[in-house]
N, C-alpha and C positions, 0 to 999 in steps of 0.2 A: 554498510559502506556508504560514507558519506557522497552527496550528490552534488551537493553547492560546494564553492571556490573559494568563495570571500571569507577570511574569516570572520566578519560580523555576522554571517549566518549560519558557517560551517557546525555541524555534526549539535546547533541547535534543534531539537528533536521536531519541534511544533512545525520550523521551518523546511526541516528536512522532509518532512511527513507530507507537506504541498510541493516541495519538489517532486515527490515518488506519486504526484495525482493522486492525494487521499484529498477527496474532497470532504472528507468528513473535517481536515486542519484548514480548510481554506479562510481566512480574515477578513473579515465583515461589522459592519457596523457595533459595537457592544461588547466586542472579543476588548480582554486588556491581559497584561501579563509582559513579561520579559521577552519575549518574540516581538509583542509590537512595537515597545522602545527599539530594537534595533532595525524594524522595519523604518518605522518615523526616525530615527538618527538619518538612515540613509536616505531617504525623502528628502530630510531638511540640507543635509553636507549638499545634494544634486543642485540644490538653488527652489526646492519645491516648500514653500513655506508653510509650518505650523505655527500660527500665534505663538499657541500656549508652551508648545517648546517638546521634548518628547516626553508624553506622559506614562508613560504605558496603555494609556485610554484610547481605543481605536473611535474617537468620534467624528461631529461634522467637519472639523481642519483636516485631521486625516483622511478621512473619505475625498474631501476637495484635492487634496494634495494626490493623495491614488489617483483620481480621476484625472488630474493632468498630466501626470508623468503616463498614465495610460495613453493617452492624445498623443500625447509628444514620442509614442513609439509605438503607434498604431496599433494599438492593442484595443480589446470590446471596454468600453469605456464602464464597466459592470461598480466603479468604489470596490470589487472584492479582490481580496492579494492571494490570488489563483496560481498555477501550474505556471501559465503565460508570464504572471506579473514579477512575479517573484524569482523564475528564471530572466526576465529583464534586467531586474533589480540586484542580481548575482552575476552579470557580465558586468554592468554598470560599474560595479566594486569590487570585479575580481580579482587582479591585481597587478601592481601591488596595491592597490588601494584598502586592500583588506583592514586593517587593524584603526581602528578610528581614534585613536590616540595617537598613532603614527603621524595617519592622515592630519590632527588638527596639527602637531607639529612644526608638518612644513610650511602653516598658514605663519604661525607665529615666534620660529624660529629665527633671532638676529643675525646680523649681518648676510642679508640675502643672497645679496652677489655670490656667495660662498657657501651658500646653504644648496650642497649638489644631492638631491634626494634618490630614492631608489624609483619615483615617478620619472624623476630627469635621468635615469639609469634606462627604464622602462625605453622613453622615447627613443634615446639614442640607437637602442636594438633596432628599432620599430623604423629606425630611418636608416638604418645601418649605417650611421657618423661613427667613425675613428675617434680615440682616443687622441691627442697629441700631448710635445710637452714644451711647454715655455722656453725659449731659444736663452733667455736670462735669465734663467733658474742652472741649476747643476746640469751639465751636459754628460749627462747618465751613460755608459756603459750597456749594451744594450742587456746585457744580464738582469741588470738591474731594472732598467726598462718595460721587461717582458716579467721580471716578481711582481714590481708593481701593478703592473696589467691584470694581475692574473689576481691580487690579493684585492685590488679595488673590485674587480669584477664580481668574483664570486661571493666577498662581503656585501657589497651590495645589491646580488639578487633579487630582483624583484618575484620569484617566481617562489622562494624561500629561503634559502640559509645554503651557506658548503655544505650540513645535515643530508639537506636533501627539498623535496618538491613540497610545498608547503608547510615545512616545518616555519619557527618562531624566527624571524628575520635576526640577523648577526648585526646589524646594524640599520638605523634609520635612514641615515644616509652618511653624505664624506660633507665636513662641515668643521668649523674651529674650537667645536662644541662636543663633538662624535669624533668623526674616527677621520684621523689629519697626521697620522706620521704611525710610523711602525721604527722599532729598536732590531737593528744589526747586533746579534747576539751567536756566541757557541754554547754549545752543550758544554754544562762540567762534565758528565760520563757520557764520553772520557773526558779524562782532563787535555784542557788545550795544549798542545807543545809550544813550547818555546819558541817555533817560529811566527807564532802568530803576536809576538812584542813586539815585532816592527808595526805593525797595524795599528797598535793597542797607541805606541809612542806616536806616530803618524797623526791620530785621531788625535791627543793631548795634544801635538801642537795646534791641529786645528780651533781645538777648543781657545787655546791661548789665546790668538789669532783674534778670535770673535769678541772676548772681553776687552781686547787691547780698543779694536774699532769701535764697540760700544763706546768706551770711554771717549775716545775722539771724539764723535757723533754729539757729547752732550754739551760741546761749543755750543751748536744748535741749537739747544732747547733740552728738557728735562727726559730722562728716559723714557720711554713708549709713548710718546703724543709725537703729532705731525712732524713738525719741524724736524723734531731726532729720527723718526724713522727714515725720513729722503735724505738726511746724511748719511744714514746706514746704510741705506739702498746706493748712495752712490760709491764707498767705502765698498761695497762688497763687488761691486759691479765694476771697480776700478784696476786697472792696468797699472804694474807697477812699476816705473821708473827703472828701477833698479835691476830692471832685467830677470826678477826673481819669482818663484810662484805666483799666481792673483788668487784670493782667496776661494773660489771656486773653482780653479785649477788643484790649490792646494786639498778641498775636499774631496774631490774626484779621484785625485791620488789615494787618500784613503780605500774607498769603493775598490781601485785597482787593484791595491795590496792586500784588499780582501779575497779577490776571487785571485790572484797567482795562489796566497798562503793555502786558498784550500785544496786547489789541484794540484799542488806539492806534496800535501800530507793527507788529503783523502776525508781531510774534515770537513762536514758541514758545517757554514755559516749562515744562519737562519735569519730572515724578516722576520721579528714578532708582533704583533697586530694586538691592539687590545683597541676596541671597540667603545660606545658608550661613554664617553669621557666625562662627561659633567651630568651628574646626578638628574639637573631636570630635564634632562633631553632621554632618557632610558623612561624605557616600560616601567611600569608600577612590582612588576613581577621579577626583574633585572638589577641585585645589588652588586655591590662593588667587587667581589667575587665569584659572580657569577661564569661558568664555562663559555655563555655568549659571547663572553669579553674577550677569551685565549685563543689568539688561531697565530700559526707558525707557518713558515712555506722556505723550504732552503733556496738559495742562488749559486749554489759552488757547492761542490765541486761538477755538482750536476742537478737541475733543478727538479722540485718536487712541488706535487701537489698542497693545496690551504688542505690545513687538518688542525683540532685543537692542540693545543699543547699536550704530552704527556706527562705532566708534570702534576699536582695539585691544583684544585683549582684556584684555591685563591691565588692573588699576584705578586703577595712577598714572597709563595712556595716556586712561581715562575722565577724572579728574578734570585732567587735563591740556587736553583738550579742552572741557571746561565750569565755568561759575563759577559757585559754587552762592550761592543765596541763603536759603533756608531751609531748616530737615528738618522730616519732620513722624514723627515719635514714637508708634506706638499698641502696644496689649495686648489681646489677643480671648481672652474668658472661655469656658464650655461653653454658656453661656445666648444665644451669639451676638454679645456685646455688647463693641463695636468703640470704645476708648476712647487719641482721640489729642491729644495736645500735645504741645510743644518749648520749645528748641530742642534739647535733649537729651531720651537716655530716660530720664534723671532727675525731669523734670517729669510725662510719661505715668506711669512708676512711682508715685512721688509721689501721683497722683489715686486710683490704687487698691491705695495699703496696701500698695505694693512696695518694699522699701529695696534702694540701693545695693550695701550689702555685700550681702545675697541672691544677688543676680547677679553680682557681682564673686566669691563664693564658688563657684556654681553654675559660672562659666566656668573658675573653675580645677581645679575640678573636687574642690573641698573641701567636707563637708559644712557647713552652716549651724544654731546651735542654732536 
């Protein structure tokens, strides 16, 4: 039975063996191996400096760097990575800090404002801050409100995955890059009834809608840079004359016509979730069809628990087996504040001073001025 938390050190034997007091594992001057790299990774992540970098070589920088982080939590100041030091060194990381690939991420992860980790997950419990949601974003139905809640939450567990308590995290965090919109979908089996074409039309005008105003918007300036986006923002945000839908009145309508059509006929319409979104932001272990990626949670006719899809796992067999009818598009700031529309994340961008190219630059991984 594993002893430690973090996964940089969990169900490591050499490491585990000085959790359970065998001082016969304890790390000392001359030990090297695969245990001390991860002991030294997390020495160096703390702020406690090794020149040479981590070698797997427990020498004089290691020892020096043991010895401080021993001071700095009052520990026998011995250089050996003991019982004591090593369960220091496993709260220090427990989590979610665990996965040091995760961790460098959040260091270097673009566009920050918007880079909400499962660390910025962690804290929020820890202070017991509320969620909210952008007053100029979609004024959500609280159905919808409370899927959301419940898919951002348990995706991003800091504790581990919907799986369960330290399983492989579903996501690093909620970001432009990871996980920033889930698809309003039904099951084919069964097949949808016919009442659900008023939703299905509803959503296409929406969509029209949105291409119509893009096009306006490139008076402005060219698609996705500044100028176009605060046209779009004010285009989407605008009151229409004409006494007729505003376009985020008009998406919301949608949302509606979702949850009457399925308490009418007893269907579920599903949030589908997929995770990971851009190659460099996933674990090395986490390809494009990975199960990590598929989680579903119904809103209507009566709401359900995040579970994977039961479908294949790859995501042409997901979208093969469901027809989607809307996405819903959000951005979670540090302030907590949970800001969504569609039908793209053009539109969510849009509401909060995100341009296109940004993130189109961000996923290729070029800088942006």
């Amino acid at each position: 039975m594993a002893l430690l938390s973090s996964a940089r050190f969990r169900d490591e034997p050499v490491l585990e063996r000085i959790r359970a007091a065998d001082t016969t594992a304890y790390l000392s001057y001359g030990h090297q191996g695969g245990h001390v790299t991860a002991v030294q990774f997390a020495l160096i992540d703390l702020g406690y400096g090794i020149h040479d970098g981590a070698t797997g070589f427990f020498g004089d920088q290691t020892a020096a760097a043991v010895k401080l982080f021993q001071e700095s939590h009052e520990l026998d100041n011995d250089m050996i990575v003991g019982l004591d030091t090593i369960s220091a060194l496993d709260d220090a990381w427990a989590l979610p800090f665990a996965d040091r690939a995760e961790w460098q991420s959040w260091q270097e992860r673009p566009i920050p404002e918007f880079n909400f980790t499962r660390k910025n997950e962690l804290d929020r419990q820890t202070l017991g801050s509320l969620y909210s949601f952008n007053p100029e974003g979609a004024p959500l139905p609280l159905e919808y409100q409370d899927g959301l809640l419940l898919g951002i939450e348990w995706l991003l567990n800091p504790r581990g995955s919907p799986d369960g308590i330290f399983t492989p995290p579903a996501s690093w965090g909620a970001s432009p890059l990871d996980l920033y919109h889930c698809h309003m979908v039904l099951a084919k089996n069964p097949p949808p009834v016919t009442a659900w074409e008023t939703a299905r039309s509803l959503a296409n005008v929406v969509r029209s809608r949105a291409g119509d105003l893009q096009l306006r918007a490139q008076m402005a300036g060219p698609v996705g840079t500044r100028p176009w986006t605060e046209a779009y923002r004010e285009f989407l945000l605008a009151t229409p004359e004409d006494g007729t839908r505003s376009f985020r009145e008009a998406y919301v309508d949608v949302l509606k016509e979702v949850l009457d059509t399925g308490r009418a006929t007893g269907q579920h319409a599903w949030l589908l979730w997929h995770t990971f979104e851009e190659p460099q932001g996933r674990p090395s272990d986490v390809a494009s069809d990975s199960p990590r990626r598929q989680w579903w949670n119904a809103v209507t006719p009566y709401p359900t628990d995040l579970t994977h899809t039961p479908f294949a796992t790859t995501t042409a067999a997901v979208f093969a087996n469901t027809v989607s009818l809307i996405d819903l598009h959000f951005f979670i700031d540090r302030q907590y504040v949970i800001t969504v529309l569609g039908p793209t994340h053009i539109e969510a961008g849009a509401i909060v001073h995100l341009e296109t190219d940004r993130i189109d630059a961000a996923a290729a991984g070029l800088p942006y001025p």
